[in-house]
N, C-alpha and C positions, 0 to 999 in steps of 0.2 A: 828467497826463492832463486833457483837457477836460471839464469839467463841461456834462450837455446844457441843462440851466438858463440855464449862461453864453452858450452857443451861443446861442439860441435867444433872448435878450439881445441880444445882439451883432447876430444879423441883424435885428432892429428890425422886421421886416413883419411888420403886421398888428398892432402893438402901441400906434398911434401916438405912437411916441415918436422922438426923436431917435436913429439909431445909433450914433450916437459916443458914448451917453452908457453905453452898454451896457461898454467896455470900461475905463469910468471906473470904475463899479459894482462890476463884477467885482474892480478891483483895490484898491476902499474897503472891499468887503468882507472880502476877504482881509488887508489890512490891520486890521482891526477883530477878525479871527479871530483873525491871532497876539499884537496885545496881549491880549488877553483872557486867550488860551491860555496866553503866558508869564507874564502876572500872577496865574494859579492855579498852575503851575507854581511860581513863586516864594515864595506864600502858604503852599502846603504845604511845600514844606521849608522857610519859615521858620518857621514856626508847625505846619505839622502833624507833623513831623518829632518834634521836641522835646514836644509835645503827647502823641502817641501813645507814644510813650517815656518819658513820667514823667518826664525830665530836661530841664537846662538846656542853650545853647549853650555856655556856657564850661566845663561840666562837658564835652560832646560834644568840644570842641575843647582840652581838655586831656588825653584818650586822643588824636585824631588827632596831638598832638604828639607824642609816646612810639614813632611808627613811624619805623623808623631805614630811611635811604634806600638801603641795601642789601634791606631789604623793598619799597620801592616798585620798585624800577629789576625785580625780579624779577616784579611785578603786571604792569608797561608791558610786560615781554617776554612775557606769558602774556596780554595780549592779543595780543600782537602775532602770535601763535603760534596763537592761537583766531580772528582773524579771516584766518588764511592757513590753516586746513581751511576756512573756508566760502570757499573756492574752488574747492574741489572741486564744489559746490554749483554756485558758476556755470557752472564749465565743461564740468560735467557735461550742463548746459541749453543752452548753444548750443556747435557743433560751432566749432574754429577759435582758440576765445577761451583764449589761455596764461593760467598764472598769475599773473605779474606782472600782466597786465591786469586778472585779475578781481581781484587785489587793490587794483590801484588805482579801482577802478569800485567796490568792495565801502566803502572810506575814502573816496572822494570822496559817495560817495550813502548813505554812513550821517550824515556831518558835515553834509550840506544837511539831512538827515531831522532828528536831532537839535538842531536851530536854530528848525528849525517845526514850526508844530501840524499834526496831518494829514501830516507831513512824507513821509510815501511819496510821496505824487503828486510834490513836490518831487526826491524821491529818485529814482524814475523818469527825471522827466527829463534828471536832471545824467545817468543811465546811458544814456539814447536820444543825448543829446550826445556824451559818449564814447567809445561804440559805434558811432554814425552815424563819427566821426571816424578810425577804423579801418578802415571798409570793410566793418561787417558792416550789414545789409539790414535793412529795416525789421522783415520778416517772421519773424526770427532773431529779433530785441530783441524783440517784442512777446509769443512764445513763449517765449522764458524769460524773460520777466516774470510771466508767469501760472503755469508751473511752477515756479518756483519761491516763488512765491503761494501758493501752495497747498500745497506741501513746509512751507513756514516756517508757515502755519496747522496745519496738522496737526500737525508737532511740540512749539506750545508749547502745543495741548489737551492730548496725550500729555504731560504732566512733571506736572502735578496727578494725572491718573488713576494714571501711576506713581506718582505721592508718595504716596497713598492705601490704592496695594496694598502699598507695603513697609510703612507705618504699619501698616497694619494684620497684615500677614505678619510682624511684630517684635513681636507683641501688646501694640501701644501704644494703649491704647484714649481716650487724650488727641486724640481727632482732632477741631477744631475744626469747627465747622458751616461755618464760612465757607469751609473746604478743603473739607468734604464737598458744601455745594452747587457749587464752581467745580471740581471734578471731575468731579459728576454734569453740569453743565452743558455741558463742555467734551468728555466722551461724547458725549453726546446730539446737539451743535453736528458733533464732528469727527465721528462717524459717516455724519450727514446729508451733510458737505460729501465725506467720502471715497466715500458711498454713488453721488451723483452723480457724481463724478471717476471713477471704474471705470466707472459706469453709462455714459458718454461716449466714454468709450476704449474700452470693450467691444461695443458695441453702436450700431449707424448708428440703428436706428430710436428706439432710448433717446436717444440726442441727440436727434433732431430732436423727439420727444417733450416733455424738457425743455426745449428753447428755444422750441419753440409756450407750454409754461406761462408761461413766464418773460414771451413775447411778451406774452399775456392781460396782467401783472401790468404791465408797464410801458407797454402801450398805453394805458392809464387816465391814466398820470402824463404821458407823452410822445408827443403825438399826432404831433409832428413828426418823423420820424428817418432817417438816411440807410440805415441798415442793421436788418434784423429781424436779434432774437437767434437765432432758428430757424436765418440765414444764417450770420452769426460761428460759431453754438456746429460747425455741420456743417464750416465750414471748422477751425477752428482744432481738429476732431476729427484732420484728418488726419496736421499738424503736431505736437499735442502725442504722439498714438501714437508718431511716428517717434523724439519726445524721450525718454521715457519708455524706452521698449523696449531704447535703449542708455545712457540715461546714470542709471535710477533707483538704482542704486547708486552710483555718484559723489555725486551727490544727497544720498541715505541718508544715508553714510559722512559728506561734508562736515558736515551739521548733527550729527551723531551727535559726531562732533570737536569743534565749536563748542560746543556744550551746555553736552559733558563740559569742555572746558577752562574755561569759566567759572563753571561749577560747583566746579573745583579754586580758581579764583580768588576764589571765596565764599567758601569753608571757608580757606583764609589771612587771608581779611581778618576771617574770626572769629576766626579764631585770634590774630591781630596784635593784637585788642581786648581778648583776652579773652574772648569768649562758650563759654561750655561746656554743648553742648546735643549731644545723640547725633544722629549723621548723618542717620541717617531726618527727624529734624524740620528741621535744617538745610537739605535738601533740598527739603523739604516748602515751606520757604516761600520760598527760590530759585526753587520752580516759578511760587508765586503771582507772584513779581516778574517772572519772565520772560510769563506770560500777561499779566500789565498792562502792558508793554511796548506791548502792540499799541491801549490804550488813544489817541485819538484829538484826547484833549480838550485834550493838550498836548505838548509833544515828545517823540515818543518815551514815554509815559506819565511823563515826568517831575515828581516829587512824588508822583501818585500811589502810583507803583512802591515809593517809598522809605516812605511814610507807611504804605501796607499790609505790608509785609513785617517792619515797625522791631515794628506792629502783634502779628502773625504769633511774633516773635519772644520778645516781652514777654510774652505771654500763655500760653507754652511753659515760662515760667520764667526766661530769661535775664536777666542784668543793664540794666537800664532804658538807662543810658548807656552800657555796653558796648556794647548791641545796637544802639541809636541808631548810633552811631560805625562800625560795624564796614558799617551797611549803605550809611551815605555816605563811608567809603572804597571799599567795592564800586565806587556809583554813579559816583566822583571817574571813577577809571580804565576801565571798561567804557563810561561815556557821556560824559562831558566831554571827556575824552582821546584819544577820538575825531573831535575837531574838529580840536586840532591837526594830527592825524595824518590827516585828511581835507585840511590845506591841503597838506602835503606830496603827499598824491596829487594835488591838482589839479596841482602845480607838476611831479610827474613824468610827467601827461597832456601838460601842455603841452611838456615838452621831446620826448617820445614821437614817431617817424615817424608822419606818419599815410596816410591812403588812400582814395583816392575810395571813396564807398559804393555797393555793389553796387546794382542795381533791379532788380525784378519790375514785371511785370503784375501790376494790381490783384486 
């Protein structure tokens, strides 16, 4: 997605500056964003990994040895298995799109994501390319980009506040502050966000409501813009209605699927180490890794994810290096493993038929 910064860069009027030098900027910056991004990325699991775990790497990497690859070949098929429900998710979002397709759009735009920092915008557009190449219309892709935006926020608020109620509904009263604020947080965030999402859908005057505030808020920052939010949030009320209305259970179902199976793929890879922690807590800090997933600052929240959860884990009791180990075999196969298996989808995109794309009127 274009940044209005960039734009507004880019067209050079009124800035006096060169405009050629606007799309130079844009992509210095960008570059400077993901060395950065992969060089903290990198820091923490090298260093904050082992750090936050009390242990060493060679201790770490003398448990990841001991996993017999009849264990692993079973991780690679339970992802492979958990990122084909979150196809129900896509398909559910735009009308047309089989499942082989949204698996390959699900692997090709999660491997661009997990390479860069910020990597959704990336990941976006590998699925607008895709997508476009198929035949389906702009106004389909940009639709179930935002539902299910907002499907995938919502659900990984909801896995702390779950973690929190069974904690505490298994009267474990060991519930760390840091779970108890990014619970209370992730309420209060997913409320707001679901409050307006119904508020939109339900209601023509509530939209156009919220996108005059919205309007206020960014007319300060963007004096320039081709479109008021007022217009987008009223159009895109009509199209997300129609999505919703038939496909929020495919939806549901698909992340409900994905969650759960990755969830099962934690609890093996604690088990593979050795971590022996009662499932409530196990859960408990699954959740916190999948909320810092959405982390920004580096792919995919990578390092973070692993350095708070290794955290999370240590502090429950478990083994320093068990716990370590068990959450970068987690990470090995849910995030890394998914590049491979993103080149694979680009290579079954391109052998794929494709299809002129449909248009609308603007």
């Amino acid at each position: 997605m274009s940044d209005v910064g960039a734009e507004m860069t880019r067209d050079g009027r009124g800035l006096g500056s060169d405009p050629a030098a606007g799309p130079k900027a844009s992509r210095l910056r960008r570059v400077v964003q993901a060395v950065v991004g992969l060089g903290i990325a990198v820091a923490l699991l090298v260093w904050g990994v082992p750090y936050f775990g009390h242990t060493t790497w060679p201790e770490i990497w003398s448990i990841l040895r001991t996993v017999p690859t009849s264990r692993a070949l079973l991780l690679l098929l339970g992802v492979v298995v958990g990122l084909y429900c979150y196809t129900f998710t896509l398909t559910g979002s735009m009308r047309g799109l089989r499942h082989w397709q949204a698996l390959i759009v699900n692997v090709a735009g999660s491997s661009v994501g997990n390479l860069l920092p910020g990597g959704g915008a990336a990941g976006l557009a590998a699925t607008y390319t895709i997508c476009r190449s198929w035949g389906f219309s702009r106004r389909a892709i940009s639709t179930s980009a935002i539902v299910t935006g907002v499907w995938n926020v919502l659900s990984r608020m909801a896995l702390p506040v779950i973690a929190i109620v069974g904690l505490l509904a298994g009267r474990d009263s060991d519930v760390p502050g840091a779970l108890a604020d990014a619970a209370v947080g992730a309420a209060v965030t997913g409320a707001l966000v679901l409050t307006a999402f119904v508020a939109i859908i339900a209601s023509e005057r509530a939209a156009i409501a919220i996108g005059q505030t919205i309007d206020k808020v960014v007319g300060r920052l963007w004096k320039r813009r081709s479109m008021s939010v007022r217009s987008l949030v009223v159009d895109l009320r009509a199209r997300i209605n129609d999505v919703v209305r038939t496909g929020w259970l495919s939806m549901t179902l698909g992340l409900v699927g994905f969650f759960g199976i990755y969830y099962l793929l934690f609890l093996l890879c604690m088990k593979s180490t050795g971590v022996q922690l009662p499932y409530g807590q196990l859960f408990a800090a699954y959740a916190i890794g999948r909320l810092l997933t959405a982390v920004g600052i580096t792919p995919g929240g990578m390092g973070v994810t692993e350095s708070a959860t290794t955290a999370a884990l240590v502090a429950w009791g478990a083994a320093s290096t068990e716990a370590a180990a068990g959450v970068l075999l987690f990470s090995l196969f849910t995030h890394f493993m998914e590049v491979p298996l993103g080149a694979l989808g680009w290579l079954a995109w391109s052998l794929s038929p494709k299809k002129e794309p449909d248009e609308e009127p603007p």
